[in-house]
N, CA, C and O atoms as CSV, one atom per row, in Angstrom:
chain,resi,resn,atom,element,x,y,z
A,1,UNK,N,N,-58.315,9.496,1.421
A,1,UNK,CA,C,-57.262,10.266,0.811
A,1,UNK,C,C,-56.696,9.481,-0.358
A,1,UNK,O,O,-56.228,8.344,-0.303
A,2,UNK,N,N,-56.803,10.204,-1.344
A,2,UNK,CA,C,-56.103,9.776,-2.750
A,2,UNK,C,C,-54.483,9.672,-2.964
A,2,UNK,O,O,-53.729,10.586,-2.628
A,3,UNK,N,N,-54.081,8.578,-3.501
A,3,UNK,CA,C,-52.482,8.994,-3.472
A,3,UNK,C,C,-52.416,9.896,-4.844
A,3,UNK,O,O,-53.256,9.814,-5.740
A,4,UNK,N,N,-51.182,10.843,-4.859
A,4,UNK,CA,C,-51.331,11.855,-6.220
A,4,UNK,C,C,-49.956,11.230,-7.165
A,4,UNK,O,O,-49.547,11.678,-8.236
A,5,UNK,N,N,-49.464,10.159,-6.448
A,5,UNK,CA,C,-48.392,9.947,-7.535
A,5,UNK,C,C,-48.891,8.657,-8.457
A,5,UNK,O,O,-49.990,8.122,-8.316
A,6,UNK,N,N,-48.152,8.360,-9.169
A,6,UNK,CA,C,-48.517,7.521,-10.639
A,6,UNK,C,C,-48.519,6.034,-9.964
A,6,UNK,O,O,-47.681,5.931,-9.068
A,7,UNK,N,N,-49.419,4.675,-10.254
A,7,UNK,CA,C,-48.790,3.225,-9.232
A,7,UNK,C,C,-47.608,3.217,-9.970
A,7,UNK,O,O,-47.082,2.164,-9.610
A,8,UNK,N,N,-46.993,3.654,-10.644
A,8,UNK,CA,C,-45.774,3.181,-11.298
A,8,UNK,C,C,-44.457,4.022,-10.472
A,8,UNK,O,O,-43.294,3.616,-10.481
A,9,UNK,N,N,-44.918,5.228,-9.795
A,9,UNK,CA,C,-44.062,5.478,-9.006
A,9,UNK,C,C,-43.880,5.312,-7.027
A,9,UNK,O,O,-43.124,5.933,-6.280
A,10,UNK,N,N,-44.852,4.294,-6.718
A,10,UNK,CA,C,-44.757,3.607,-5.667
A,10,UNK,C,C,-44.161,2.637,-5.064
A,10,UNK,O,O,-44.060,1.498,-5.522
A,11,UNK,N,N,-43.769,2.982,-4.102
A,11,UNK,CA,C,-43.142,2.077,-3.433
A,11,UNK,C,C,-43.826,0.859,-3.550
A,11,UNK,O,O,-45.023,0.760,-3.279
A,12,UNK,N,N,-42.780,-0.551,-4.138
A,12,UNK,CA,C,-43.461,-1.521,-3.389
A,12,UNK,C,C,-43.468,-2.183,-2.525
A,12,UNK,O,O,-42.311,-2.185,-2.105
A,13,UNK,N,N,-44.048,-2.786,-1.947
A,13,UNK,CA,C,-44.604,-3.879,-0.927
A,13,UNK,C,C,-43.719,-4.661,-0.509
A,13,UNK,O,O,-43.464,-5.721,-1.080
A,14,UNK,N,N,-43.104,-4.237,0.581
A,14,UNK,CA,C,-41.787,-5.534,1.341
A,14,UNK,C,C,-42.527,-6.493,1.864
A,14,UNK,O,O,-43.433,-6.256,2.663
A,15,UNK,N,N,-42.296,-7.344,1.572
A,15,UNK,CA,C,-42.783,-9.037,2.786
A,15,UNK,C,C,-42.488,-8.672,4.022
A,15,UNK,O,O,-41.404,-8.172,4.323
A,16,UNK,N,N,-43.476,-8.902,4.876
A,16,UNK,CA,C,-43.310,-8.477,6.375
A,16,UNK,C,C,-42.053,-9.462,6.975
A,16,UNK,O,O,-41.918,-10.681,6.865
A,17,UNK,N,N,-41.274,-8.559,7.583
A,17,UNK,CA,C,-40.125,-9.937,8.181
A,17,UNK,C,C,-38.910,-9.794,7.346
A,17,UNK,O,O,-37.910,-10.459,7.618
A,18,UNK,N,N,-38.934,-8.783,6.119
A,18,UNK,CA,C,-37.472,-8.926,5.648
A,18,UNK,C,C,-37.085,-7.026,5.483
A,18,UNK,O,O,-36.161,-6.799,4.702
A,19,UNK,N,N,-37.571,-6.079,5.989
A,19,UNK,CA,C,-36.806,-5.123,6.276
A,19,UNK,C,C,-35.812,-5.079,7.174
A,19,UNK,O,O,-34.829,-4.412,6.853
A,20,UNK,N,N,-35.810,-5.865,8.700
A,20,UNK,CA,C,-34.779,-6.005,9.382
A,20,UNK,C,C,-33.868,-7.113,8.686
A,20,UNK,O,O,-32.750,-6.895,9.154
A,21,UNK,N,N,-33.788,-8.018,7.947
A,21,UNK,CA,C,-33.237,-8.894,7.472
A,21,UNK,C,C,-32.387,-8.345,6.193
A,21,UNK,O,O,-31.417,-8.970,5.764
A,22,UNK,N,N,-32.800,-7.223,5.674
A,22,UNK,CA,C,-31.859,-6.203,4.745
A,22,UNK,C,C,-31.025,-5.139,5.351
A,22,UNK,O,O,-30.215,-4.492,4.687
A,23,UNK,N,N,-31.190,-4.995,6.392
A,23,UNK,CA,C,-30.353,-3.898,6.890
A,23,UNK,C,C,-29.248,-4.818,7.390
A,23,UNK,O,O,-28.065,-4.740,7.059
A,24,UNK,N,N,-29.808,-5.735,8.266
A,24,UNK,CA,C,-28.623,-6.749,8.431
A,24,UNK,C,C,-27.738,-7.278,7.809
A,24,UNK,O,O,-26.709,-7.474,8.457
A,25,UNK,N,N,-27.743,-7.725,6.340
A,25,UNK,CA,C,-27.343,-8.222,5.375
A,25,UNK,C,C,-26.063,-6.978,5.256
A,25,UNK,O,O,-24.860,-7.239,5.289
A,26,UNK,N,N,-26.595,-5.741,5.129
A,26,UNK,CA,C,-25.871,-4.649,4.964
A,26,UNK,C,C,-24.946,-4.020,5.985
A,26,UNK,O,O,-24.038,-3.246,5.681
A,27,UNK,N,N,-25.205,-4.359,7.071
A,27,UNK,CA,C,-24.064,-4.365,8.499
A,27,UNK,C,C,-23.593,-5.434,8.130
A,27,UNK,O,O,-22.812,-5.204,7.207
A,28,UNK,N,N,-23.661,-6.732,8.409
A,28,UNK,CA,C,-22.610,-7.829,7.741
A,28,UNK,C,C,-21.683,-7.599,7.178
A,28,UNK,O,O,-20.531,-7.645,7.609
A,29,UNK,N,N,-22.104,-7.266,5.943
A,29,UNK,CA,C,-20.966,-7.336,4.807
A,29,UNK,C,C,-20.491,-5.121,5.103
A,29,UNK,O,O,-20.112,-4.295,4.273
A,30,UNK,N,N,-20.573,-5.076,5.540
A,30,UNK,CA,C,-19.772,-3.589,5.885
A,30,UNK,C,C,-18.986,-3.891,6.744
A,30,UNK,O,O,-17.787,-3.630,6.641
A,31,UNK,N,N,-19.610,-4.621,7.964
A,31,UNK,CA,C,-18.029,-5.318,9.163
A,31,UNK,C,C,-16.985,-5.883,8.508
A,31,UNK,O,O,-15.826,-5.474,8.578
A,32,UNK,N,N,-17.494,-7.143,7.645
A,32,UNK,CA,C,-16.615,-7.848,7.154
A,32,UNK,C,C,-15.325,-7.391,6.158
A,32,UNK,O,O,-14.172,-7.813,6.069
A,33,UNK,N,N,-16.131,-6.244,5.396
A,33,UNK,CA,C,-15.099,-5.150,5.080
A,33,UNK,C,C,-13.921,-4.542,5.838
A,33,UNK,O,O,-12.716,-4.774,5.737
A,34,UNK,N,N,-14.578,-3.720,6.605
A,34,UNK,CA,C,-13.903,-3.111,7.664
A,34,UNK,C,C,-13.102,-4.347,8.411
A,34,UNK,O,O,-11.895,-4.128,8.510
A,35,UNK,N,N,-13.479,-5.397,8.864
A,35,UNK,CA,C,-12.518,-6.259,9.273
A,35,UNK,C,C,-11.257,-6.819,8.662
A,35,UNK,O,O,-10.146,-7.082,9.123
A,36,UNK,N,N,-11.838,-6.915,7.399
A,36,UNK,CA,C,-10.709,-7.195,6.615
A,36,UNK,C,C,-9.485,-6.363,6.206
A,36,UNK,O,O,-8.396,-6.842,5.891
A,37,UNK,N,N,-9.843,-4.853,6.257
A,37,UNK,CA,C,-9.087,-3.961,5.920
A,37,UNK,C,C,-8.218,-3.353,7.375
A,37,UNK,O,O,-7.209,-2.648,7.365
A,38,UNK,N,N,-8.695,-3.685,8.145
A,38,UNK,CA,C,-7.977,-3.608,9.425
A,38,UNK,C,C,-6.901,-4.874,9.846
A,38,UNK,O,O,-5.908,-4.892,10.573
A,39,UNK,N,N,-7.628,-5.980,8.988
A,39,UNK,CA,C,-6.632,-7.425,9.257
A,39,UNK,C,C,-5.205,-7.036,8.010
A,39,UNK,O,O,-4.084,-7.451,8.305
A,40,UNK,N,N,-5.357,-6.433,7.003
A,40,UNK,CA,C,-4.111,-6.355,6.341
A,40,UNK,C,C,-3.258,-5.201,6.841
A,40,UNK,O,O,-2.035,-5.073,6.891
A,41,UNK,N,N,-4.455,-4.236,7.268
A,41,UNK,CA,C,-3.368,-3.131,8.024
A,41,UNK,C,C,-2.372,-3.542,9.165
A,41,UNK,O,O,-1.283,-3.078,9.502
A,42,UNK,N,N,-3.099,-4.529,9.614
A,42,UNK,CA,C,-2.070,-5.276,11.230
A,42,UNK,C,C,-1.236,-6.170,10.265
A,42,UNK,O,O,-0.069,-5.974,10.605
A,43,UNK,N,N,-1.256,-7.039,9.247
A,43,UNK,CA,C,0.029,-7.647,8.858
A,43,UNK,C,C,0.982,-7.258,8.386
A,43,UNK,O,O,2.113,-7.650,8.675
A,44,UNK,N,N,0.431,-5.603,6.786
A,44,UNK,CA,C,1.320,-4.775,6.524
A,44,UNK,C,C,2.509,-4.276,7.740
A,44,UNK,O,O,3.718,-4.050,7.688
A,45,UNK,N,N,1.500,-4.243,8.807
A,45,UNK,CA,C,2.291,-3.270,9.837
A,45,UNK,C,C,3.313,-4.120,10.276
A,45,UNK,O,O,4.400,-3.542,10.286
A,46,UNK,N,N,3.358,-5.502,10.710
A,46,UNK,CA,C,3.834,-6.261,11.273
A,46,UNK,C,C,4.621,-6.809,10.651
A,46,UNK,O,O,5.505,-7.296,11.356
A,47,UNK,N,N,4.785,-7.048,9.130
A,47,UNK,CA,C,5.755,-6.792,8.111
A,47,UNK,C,C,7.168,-5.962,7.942
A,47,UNK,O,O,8.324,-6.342,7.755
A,48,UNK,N,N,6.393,-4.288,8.131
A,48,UNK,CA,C,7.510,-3.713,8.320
A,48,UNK,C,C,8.083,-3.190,9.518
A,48,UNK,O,O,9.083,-2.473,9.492
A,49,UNK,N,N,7.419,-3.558,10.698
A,49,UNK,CA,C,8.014,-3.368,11.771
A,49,UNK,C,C,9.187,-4.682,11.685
A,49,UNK,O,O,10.314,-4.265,11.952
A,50,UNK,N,N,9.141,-6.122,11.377
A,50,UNK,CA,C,10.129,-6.875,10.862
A,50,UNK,C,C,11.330,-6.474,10.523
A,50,UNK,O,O,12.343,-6.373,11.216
A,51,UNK,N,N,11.142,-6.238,9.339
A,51,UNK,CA,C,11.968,-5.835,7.996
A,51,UNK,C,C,12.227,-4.540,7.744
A,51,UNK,O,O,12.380,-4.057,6.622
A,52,UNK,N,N,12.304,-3.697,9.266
A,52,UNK,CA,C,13.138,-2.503,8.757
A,52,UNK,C,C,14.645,-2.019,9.102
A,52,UNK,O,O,15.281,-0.967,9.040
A,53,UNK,N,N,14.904,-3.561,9.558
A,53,UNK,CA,C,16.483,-3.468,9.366
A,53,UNK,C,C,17.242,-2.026,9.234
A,53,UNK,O,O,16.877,-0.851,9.239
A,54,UNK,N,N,18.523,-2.741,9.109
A,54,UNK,CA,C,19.777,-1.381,9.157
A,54,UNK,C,C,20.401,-1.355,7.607
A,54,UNK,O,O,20.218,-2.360,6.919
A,55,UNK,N,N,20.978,-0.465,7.165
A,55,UNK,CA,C,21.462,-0.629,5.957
A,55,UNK,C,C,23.394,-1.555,6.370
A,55,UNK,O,O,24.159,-1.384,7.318
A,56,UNK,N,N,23.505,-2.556,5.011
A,56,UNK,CA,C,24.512,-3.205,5.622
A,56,UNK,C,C,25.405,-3.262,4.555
A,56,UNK,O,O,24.940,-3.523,3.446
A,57,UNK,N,N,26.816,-3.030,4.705
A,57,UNK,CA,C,27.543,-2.956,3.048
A,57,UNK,C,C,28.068,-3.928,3.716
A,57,UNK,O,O,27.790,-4.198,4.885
A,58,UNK,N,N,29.162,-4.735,2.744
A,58,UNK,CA,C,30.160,-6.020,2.601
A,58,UNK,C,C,31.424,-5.476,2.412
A,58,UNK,O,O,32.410,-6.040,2.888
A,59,UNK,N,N,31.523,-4.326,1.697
A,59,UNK,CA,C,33.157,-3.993,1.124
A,59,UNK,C,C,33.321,-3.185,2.484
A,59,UNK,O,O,32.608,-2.713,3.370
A,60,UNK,N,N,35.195,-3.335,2.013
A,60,UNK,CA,C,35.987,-3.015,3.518
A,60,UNK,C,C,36.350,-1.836,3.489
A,60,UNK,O,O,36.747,-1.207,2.509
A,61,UNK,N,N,36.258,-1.564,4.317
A,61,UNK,CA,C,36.722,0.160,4.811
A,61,UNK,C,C,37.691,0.695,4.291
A,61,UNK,O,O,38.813,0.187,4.278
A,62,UNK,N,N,37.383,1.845,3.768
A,62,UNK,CA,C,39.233,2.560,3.135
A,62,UNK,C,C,40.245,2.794,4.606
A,62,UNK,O,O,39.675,2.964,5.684
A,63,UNK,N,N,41.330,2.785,4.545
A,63,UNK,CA,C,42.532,2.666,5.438
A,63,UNK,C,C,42.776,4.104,5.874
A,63,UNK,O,O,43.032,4.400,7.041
A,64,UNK,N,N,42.686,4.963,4.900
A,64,UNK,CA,C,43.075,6.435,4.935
A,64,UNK,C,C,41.949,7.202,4.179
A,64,UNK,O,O,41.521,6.788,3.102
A,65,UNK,N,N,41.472,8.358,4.790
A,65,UNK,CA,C,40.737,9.424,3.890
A,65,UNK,C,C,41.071,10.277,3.020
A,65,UNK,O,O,40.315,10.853,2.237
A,66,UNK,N,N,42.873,10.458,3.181
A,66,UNK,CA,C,43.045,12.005,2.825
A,66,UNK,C,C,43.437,11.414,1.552
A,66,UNK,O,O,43.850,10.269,1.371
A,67,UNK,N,N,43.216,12.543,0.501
A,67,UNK,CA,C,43.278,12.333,-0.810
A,67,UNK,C,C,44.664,12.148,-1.423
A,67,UNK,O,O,45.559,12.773,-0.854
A,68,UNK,N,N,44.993,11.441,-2.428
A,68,UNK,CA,C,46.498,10.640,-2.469
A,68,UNK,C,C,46.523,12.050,-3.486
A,68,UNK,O,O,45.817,12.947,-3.947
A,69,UNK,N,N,48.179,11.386,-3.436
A,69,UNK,CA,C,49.056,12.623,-4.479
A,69,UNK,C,C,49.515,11.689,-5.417
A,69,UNK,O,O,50.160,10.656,-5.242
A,70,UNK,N,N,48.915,12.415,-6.842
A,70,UNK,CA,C,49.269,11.254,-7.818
A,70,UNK,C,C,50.768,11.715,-8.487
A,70,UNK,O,O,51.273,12.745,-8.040
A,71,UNK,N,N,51.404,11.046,-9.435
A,71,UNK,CA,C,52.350,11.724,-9.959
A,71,UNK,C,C,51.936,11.950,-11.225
A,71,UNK,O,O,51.077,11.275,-11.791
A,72,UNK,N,N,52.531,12.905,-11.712
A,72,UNK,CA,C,51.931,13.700,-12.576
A,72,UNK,C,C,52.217,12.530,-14.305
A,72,UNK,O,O,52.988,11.632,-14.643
A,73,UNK,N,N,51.097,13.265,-14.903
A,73,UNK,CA,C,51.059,12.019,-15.853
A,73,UNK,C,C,52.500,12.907,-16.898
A,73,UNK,O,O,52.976,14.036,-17.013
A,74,UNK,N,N,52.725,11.403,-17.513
A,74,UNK,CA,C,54.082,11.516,-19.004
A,74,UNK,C,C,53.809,11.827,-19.824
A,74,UNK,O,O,52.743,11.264,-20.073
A,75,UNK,N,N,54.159,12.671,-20.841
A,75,UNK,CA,C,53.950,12.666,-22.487
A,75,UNK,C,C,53.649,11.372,-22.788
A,75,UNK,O,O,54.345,10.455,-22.352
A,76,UNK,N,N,52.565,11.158,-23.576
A,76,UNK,CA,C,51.909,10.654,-24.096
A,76,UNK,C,C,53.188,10.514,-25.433
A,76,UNK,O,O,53.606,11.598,-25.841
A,77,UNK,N,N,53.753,9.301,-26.054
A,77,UNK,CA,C,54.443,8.953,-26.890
A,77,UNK,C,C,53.771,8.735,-28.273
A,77,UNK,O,O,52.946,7.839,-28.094
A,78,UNK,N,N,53.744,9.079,-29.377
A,78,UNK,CA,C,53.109,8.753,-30.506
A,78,UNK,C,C,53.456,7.690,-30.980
A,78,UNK,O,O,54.444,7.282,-30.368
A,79,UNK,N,N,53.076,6.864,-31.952
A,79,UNK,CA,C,54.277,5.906,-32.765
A,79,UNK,C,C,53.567,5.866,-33.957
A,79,UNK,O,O,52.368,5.999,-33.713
A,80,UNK,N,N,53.818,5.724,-35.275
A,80,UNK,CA,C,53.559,5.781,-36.630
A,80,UNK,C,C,54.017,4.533,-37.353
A,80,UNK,O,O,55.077,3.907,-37.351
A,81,UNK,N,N,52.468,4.337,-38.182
A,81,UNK,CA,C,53.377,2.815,-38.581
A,81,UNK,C,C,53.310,2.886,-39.885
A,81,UNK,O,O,53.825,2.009,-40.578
């Protein structure tokens, strides 16, 4: 049986002994991915489970709520110089 495609479009020739040694290469570095992206997801997380605190002000409490009664404002005085 003749092959019908061109030698230029053939597969070539793996060294016996390194097709399992490429797939491996390629699980490796895909775990190591995935490991890694799962190791920042657990510190992100562990970050803000930390640091999600309460909100905290410093200034002191008003004494009274109800709205003051001002006195009413003065004519405004001109003066000319």
């Amino acid at each position: 049986e003749e092959d019908l495609t061109t030698p230029y479009l053939r597969k070539a020739p793996t060294p016996p002994g390194h097709e399992g040694a490429d797939t491996a290469i390629i699980a490796v570095v895909i775990t190591l991915v995935f490991l890694t992206l799962l190791a920042v997801l657990v510190v992100i997380g562990i970050y803000l489970y930390r640091n999600q605190g309460s909100y905290r002000t410093y200034e002191q409490p008003e004494a009274d709520t109800a709205p003051r009664e001002e006195a009413p404002p003065k004519d405004k005085e001109e003066y000319f110089i």
